[in-house]
Every structure is written in structure tokens, then in C-alpha cells.
N, C-alpha and C positions, 0 to 999 in steps of 0.2 A: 498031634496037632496042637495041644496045648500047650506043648516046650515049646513047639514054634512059635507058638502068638508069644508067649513071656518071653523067650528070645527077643523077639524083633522088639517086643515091649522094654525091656530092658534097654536094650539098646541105644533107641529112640530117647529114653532118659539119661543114659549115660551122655547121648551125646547133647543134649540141652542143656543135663548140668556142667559139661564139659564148655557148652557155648555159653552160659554164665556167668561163670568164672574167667572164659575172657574176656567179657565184657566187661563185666565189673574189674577186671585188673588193668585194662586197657582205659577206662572212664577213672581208675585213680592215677594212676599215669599221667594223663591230660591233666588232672583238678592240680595236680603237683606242680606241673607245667606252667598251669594258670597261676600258680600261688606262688611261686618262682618269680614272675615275670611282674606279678600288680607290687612284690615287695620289690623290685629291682625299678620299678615305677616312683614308687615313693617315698626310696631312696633317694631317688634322683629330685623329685620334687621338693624333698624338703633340705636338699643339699643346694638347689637352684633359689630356696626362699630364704635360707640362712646368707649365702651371696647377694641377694637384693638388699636384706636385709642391712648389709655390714654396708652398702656403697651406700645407704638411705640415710645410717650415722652419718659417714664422711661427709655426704653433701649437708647435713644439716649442721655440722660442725664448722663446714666451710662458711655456711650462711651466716652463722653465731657470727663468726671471724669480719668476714664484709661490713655487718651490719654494724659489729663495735665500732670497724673503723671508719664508718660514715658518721657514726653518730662523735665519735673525738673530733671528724673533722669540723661538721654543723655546733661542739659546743666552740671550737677556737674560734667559727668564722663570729658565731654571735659576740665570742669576746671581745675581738677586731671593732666591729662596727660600733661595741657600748663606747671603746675608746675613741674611735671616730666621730661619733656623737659627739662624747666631749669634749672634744677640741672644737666641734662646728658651735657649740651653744657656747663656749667660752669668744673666740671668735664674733659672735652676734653681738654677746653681750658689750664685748669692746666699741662696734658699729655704734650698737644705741647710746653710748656714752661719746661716741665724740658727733652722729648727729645734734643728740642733744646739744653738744657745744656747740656747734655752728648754728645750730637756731638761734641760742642765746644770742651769740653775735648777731646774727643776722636783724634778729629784733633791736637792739642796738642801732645798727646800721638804719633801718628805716624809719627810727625814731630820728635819727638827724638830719634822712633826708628829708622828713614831714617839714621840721623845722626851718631846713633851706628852702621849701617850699612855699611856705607861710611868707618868708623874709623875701620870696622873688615878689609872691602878690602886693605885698605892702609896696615895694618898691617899683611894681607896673602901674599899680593906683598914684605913687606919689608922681609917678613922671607923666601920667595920662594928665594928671590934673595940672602940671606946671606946661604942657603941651598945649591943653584947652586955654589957659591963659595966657598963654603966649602968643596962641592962633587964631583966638578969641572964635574958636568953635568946639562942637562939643564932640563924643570919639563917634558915635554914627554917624556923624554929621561929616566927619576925616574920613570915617568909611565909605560913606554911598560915592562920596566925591573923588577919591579913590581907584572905587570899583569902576564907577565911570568913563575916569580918565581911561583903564587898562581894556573897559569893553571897546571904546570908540578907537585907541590904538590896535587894536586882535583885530574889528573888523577892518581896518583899514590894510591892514598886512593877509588880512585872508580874502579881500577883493582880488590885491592885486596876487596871490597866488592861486588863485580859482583862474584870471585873464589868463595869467602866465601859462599853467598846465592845461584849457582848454586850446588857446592857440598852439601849441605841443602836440597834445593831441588830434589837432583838424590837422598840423603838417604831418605829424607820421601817418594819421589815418588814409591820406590823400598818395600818402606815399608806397606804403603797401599796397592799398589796391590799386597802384598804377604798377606795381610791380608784378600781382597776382594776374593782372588783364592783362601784360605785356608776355607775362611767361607762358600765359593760355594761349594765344593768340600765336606767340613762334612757337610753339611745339604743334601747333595743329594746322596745317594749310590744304583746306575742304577746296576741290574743283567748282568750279562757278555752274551753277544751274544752265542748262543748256535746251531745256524740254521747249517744243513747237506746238501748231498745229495741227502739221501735218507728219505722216509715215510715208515714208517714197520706196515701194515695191518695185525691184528691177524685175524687168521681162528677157525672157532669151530672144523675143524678136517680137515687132510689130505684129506678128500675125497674132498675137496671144489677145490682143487688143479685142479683135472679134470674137474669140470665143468669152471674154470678159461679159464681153455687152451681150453676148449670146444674139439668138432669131426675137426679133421685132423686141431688144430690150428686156428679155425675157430672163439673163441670167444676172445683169447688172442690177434690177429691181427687183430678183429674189435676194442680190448679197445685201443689198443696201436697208432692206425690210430685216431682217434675219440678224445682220453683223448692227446696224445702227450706227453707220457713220455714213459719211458724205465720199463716195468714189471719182475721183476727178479724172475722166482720160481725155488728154488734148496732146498736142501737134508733139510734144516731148516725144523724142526716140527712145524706145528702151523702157520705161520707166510710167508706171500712173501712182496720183497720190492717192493717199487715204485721210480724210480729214477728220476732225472730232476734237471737241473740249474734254473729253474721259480719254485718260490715257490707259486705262486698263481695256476700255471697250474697244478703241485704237488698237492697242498692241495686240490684241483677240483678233479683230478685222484683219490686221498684216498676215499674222500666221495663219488664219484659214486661206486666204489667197495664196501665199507664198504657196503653200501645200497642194493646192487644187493647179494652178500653174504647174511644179513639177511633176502633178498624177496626170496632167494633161484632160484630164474627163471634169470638164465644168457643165452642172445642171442642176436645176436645185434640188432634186433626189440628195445629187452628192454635196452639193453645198450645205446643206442640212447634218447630214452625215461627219463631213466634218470640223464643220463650227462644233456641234457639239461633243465631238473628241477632242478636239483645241480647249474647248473652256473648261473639260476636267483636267487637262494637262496641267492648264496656268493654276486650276486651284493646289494641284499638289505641288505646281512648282513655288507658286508664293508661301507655300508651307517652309520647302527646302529654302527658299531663302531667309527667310525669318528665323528658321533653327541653326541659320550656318551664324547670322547677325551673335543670335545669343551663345551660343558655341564660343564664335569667333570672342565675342567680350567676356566668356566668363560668367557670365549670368544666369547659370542653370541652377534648378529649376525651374522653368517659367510655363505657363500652362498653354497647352497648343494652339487653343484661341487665337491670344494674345501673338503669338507668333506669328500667325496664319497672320493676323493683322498687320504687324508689322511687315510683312512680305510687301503686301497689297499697298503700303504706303510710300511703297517703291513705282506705283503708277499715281500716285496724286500729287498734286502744284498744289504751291500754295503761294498767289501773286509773285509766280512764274518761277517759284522756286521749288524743287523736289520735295518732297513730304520726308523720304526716308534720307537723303544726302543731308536736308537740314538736322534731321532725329541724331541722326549720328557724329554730325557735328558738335551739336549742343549737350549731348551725353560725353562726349571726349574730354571738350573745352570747361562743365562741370565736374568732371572730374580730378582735372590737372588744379582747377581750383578749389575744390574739396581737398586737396593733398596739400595743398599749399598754406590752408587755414587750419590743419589740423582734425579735420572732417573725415567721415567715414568715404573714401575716396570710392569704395564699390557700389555703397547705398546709393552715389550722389549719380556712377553712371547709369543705374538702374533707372532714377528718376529722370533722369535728360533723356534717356530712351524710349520710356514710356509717357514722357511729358504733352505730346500731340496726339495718340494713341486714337482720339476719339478720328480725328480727321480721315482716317480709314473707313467710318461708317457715312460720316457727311451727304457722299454722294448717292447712297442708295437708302439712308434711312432719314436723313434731314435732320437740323437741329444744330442745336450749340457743339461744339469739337470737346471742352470745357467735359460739358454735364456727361455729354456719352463718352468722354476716357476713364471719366470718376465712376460711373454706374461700370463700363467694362471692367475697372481694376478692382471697384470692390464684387464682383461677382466672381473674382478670382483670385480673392481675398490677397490681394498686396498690399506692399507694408505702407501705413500712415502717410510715411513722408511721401510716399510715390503720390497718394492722394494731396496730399498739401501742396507738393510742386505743380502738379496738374492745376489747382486752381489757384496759386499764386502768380505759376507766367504769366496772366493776364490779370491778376488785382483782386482777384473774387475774396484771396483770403491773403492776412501775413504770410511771411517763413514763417515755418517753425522752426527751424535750424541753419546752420549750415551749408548742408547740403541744397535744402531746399532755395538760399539766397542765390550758389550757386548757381544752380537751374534755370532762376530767373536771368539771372546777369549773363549767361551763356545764349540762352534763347535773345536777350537785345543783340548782344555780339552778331549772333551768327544771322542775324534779320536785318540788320542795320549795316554791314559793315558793304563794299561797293559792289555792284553788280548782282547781289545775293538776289534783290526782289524786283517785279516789273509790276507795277499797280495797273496799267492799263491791261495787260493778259487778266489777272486776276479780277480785275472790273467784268470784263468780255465774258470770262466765264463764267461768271455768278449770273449775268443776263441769260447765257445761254442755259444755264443749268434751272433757270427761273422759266424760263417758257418751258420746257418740257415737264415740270413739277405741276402748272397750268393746266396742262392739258392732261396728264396723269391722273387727275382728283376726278376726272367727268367719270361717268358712269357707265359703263360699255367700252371702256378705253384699255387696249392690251398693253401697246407698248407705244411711245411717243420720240421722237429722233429728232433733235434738233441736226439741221446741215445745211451746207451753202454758206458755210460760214454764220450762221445764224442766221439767214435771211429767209427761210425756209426751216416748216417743222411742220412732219409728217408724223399722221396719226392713225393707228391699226387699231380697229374697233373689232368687240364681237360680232360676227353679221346674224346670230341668233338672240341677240338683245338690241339691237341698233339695225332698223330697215332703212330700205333707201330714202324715205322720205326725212325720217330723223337726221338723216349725214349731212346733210344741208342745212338746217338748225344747229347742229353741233358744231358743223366748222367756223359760222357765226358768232355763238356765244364763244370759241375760244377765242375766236381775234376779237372779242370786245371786251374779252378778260386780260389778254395780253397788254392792249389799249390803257385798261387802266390800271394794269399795277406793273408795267417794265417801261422804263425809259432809254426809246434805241431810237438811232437814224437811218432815215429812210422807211420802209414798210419791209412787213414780216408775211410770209405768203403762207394760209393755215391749209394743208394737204389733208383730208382725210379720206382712210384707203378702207373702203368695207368689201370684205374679199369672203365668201363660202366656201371652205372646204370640208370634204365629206373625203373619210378615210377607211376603207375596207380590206379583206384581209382573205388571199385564195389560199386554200388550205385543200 
């Protein structure tokens, strides 16, 4: 048993020192390896630094070379310029030697003209003095008398050139603007005002007649309370008129009739029904005509108001002549003459268009035409001149320009020239527009109608502020206010209608 253990023991050592020695032979192997490889490393490294080394000469040898030969170039160029300098200070110096010479002269030279100088005075004293005694006056005494003579000859020659060129000027001024008024006037030929009365409604037959006037009067005195005009049916076939100083309230009145006629159901349920369809039509429709106006001239953009206004002055007279036929006139005619003097030719139709503007309101707000186009134009902030034309047509203020002289001379043209205006219409209507204004102020008064051609004016009281006893007093003091502030012929018959209605609703 103890051979074996020293056996295996043995063994077990044999083979450790066996595993040893290959280790250690295999670990100097590798170190030889390593030592091989760090020399072959820095071989390489210091054969890599001896090459950097040699190109590090070269370039610095190259740089030697460069820099000699900038500096050879820098010492020639300095030697250049030292001889350049000398030639410019030689050069100067020559300058200042022949300045100098020509001062000398020159001082010379104004030494003898001092001297001829001296010799002219001597010689203007000796001739002033052999002058005085010859003329037996002294030299201010030659002079004032002189200047005299040559003021009184200048004005005498600048009178007659002041005659000369203001007569010149009155004939060309006379001339041109008969040429500007002549060219306005054929390039624009406006249709003659042709506005009435009256509106004449055809009928498809007599029988329409009765249902007009409806049972016991019943529908003819709903239209004429309602519409606000004077309905005339008489012995005429076909046909009844429509009477009225307002031509927009007129033209409302025609087209509810025409309407109720072709719907054949007249009552004033439907009379009511559609007068008031009819009078939002005409409001949109005076809109479309007023934006076609500004469209049509080019005058965009103008603010809707203003338009709508413009529409509407398509049913106003003004002594018997159209509100919008004239506007459009007088905007055309200043403008052909704004082009003609060199004027802003758009400004000037703008202002002829809007020059009457106010006369749109007249009829249902009162007052100057004037103040309410100037207060509408600047609430819709338009340009100056618009305002300045506005209150020059009639004198309130100068032109300010051009345009605005235009404006005015186009507004005479188109009010003066034949047939334009009728003063007895425009008389008529201010009376009739004056009674209903009358009777409007009272207190309890809805709506007030002149008709009958003004001989007649009827008046729609509240009947819950105004009883029957007050209707009788009121119809009084208007005809004693008509009495004293309208002068008309013949007498005025004062209608007043106090009527209760009570309106309920079955649901």
C-alpha cells in the first residue's frame, strides 16, 4: 500500500513538474513574441519620426527661401518709392519757385491797377465837378432828378402793360370757359324732367272699379288711409289715377294696387298685407339702384347709406325736376369740366353726385338739403371736397378747388338750362308738404295725407290718446294753424279720422 500511495505520489509530481516546464516554456515563448513585436514597433516609430523629421527640414528651408525672397522684394520696392519721393519733392520744389514768380508779378500787376484806379477817381471828380458847373446843379441833385425821370417813365410803361395783359387775360379767361361750358354741355344731353301728379293704373275692366271702392267705401278708404295718396275713380274706361306730391309714397301706392288688382282679392286684411311687401321691395330696390349708379360711375367704394339715398332721390322733384336725373347730370357735366381744367376728373364726379345728397332726407326728416348732405357725408367720412361742393352749390362756402368750382357751374348749367325746372310745381309742393308737417307736430297724430290735390288733408289720430271730444278741437286748431302760416286759394277741408282698433290672435 505504500508503493502505491508513493507511486501515485510520484506521479502526480512528475506530472506538475512536467506541467511547469510547459508553462514556463510556453510563457517565454509568448514574452519573445512580445519582445519581437514592441522592437518591430519602434523600429517602425522612430523610422516614421526620422521621415517627419527630414520633410520638417525641407519645409523650413522652403520657408528660409520664401521669406529671403519677400524680403529682396520689400527692400527694392522701398528703394522705388525713396526715388519716387525724389522726383515728387524736386517737382514741388520747382511749383513753389515759379508760384512764387507769379505772385511777384501778380503783385506788380495790382500795383498799377490801384494806380489806374486812383487816376479814374481823379478823373470822375474832375468831370462831376466841370458837370455841376455846366448844369449849374450838384451830383444828387443830377441823381434824384434822374431817378425821377426813369420812375415816372417804368410806371408809365408798366400801366400800360398791366391794361395790356389784364385785357388778355379777361379775353382768354372768357374764352376758355366758354369753351369748357360748350364741350360739357355737347358731350352730355340729360332727358327733360317729365315727373306729374299723378300715376294712372290701368284696369283689365270696369268691374275692378267696384271692388277698388269695395262695400259702402270700405276698401277705397282702407287704400287711401294705409297708401297716403288721393285715389281718383271717375267716368275714365280702364284706368283710375293715383294722386300725391311724394313721388316715392305715389310709386308705393301704384304698385300695391297694380298687385291687389292682378291677385283680384282686394280687402284691407290684404291691402295691409301688401302695401307692406311693396314698401320692403322699393327699400331694397332703391338700394339696387343706387349701387348700379355707383357701379355704373366707378365710384366704389361708397358706403350703403349713401346709396340707398341715392336710390330714393330717384322719386324726389326738385321745382319739377328729378332729384337723381339732375345728380347725374351735374356729376357728368363736372366732370367733363374737371378734365378739361386739369382736375381730378373722378373727385369732381363724386362730388356732382353727391352734391344734393341731402334732398333724399327733406321729405321725411325736414330741414336744409345743404346741412343734412354735409352731416350724411361726413358720418360716412367723405373726402373734403365732397363737403366743400355740398356747401358751395349754393354760396354757404368758396371752392376749394377745381373740382369743387366745377360742381358749382354744372349745378347752374343743369337748373338753368330750358325746360329743366317748373317753379309753380315746386311752389305747389312745398304748400302741400307744409300742411301735412302742420298737422304732424299735434299730439296724438299718426299719420297726416295731404290729397285732393291739396284741397284736402286728412288726419289718423291715436283713439287711445285723442277721444271723441278732443277730434273736434284738433281739427280746429289745425285749420287755424294752416290759416296762419300757408298761403293757398280757395279753402283747405281739415279731415280727422279717429278710428279704434283692437287686435287679437286665435291660437
Amino acid at each position: 500500500m505504500i508503493e502505491g500511495i508513493s507511486l501515485s505520489t510520484v506521479t502526480a509530481i512528475l506530472g506538475a513538474l512536467a506541467s511547469y516546464l510547459f508553462v514556463k516554456n510556453d510563457n517565454k515563448k509568448q514574452f519573445k513574441h512580445h519582445e519581437t513585436e514592441a522592437k518591430a514597433k519602434a523600429s517602425a516609430i522612430a523610422h516614421e519620426a526620422e521621415h517627419h523629421l527630414q520633410e520638417a527640414k525641407i519645409t523650413i528651408k522652403e520657408q528660409e527661401v520664401l521669406l529671403e525672397k519677400q524680403f529682396q522684394e520689400k527692400v527694392l520696392e522701398v528703394e522705388k518709392q525713396k526715388t519716387e519721393l525724389s522726383l515728387e519733392q524736386k517737382a514741388l520744389e520747382e511749383s513753389r519757385k515759379e508760384i512764387s514768380r507769379k505772385r511777384r508779378e501778380l503783385d506788380k500787376k495790382e500795383k498799377y491797377i490801384d494806380t489806374l484806379e486812383a487816376k479814374k477817381d481823379e478823373e470822375i471828380v474832375h468831370t462831376i465837378a466841370v458837370l455841376e458847373k455846366s448844369a449849374s446843379m450838384t451830383k444828387d441833385e443830377a441823381k434824384n432828378h434822374l431817378i425821377q425821370m426813369v420812375e415816372e417813365q417804368s410806371q408809365l410803361e408798366l400801366a400800360q402793360l398791366i391794361r395790356k395783359y389784364e385785357k388778355q387775360a379777361k379775353h382768354d379767361a372768357k374764352k376758355r370757359a366758354d369753351y369748357i361750358i360748350s364741350q360739357a354741355v355737347t358731350r352730355y344731353a340729360g332727358e327733360f324732367a317729365g315727373e306729374r301728379l299723378i300715376n294712372i293704373v290701368n284696369l283689365p275692366s270696369d268691374e275692378h272699379k267696384g271692388r277698388i271702392i269695395g262695400k259702402e267705401g270700405r276698401n277705397i278708404k282702407s287704400l287711401e288711409q294705409l297708401l297716403g295718396v288721393d285715389i281718383i275713380i271717375d267716368e275714365t274706361p280702364g284706368v283710375i289715377l293715383v294722386s300725391n306730391f311724394n313721388l316715392y309714397r305715389r310709386a308705393i301706392a301704384t304698385r300695391t294696387i297694380e298687385i291687389l288688382v292682378d291677385d283680384g282679392r282686394i280687402h284691407p286684411g290684404r291691402i295691409e298685407e301688401v302695401h307692406a311687401k311693396v314698401k320692403d321691395e322699393f327699400e331694397q330696390k332703391v338700394l339696387e339702384e343706387g349701387e348700379n349708379i355707383v357701379v355704373e360711375l366707378g365710384l366704389l367704394p361708397m358706403h350703403e347709406e349713401l346709396m340707398k339715398l341715392l336710390g330714393r332721390m330717384k322719386y324726389r322733384a326738385s321745382y319739377g325736376q328729378n332729384a337723381l336725373a339732375h345728380t347725374l347730370e351735374v356729376a357728368k357735366l363736372a366732370s367733363i369740366m374737371a378734365a378739361e381744367m386739369d382736375g381730378d376728373e373722378k373727385l369732381a364726379l363724386r362730388a356732382g353726385l353727391l352734391h344734393d345728397i341731402g334732398k333724399a332726407l327733406t321729405q321725411e326728416v325736414g330741414g336744409n338739403h345743404v346741412d343734412l348732405g354735409v352731416e350724411v357725408c361726413r358720418r360716412y367720412n367723405e373726402h373734403p371736397t365732397v363737403i366743400n361742393a355740398i356747401y358751395a352749390h349754393h354760396g354757404h362756402e368758396e371752392p376749394d378747388g377745381v373740382e369743387s368750382a366745377a360742381v358749382c357751374a354744372a349745378d347752374t348749367l343743369s337748373a338753368s338750362r330750358p325746360g329743366a325746372r317748373r317753379e309753380v310745381l315746386e311752389s305747389f309742393t312745398k304748400r302741400v308738404k307744409d300742411i301735412e308737417e302742420i298737422a304732424l307736430k299735434e299730439k296724438g297724430v299718426v299719420d297726416a295725407y295731404a290729397i285732393n290735390a291739396g284741397r284736402e288733408i286728412r288726419v289718423f289720430v291715436n283713439a287711445r290718446i285723442i277721444n271723441d271730444n278732443q277730434v273736434s278741437v284738433l281739427s280746429k286748431k289745425i285749420a287755424k294753424e294752416i290759416e296762419n302760416k300757408v298761403q293757398y286759394p280757395g279753402e283747405i277741408k281739415v279731415n280727422v279720422i279717429r278710428e279704434k282698433r283692437e287686435v287679437n290672435y286665435a291660437r
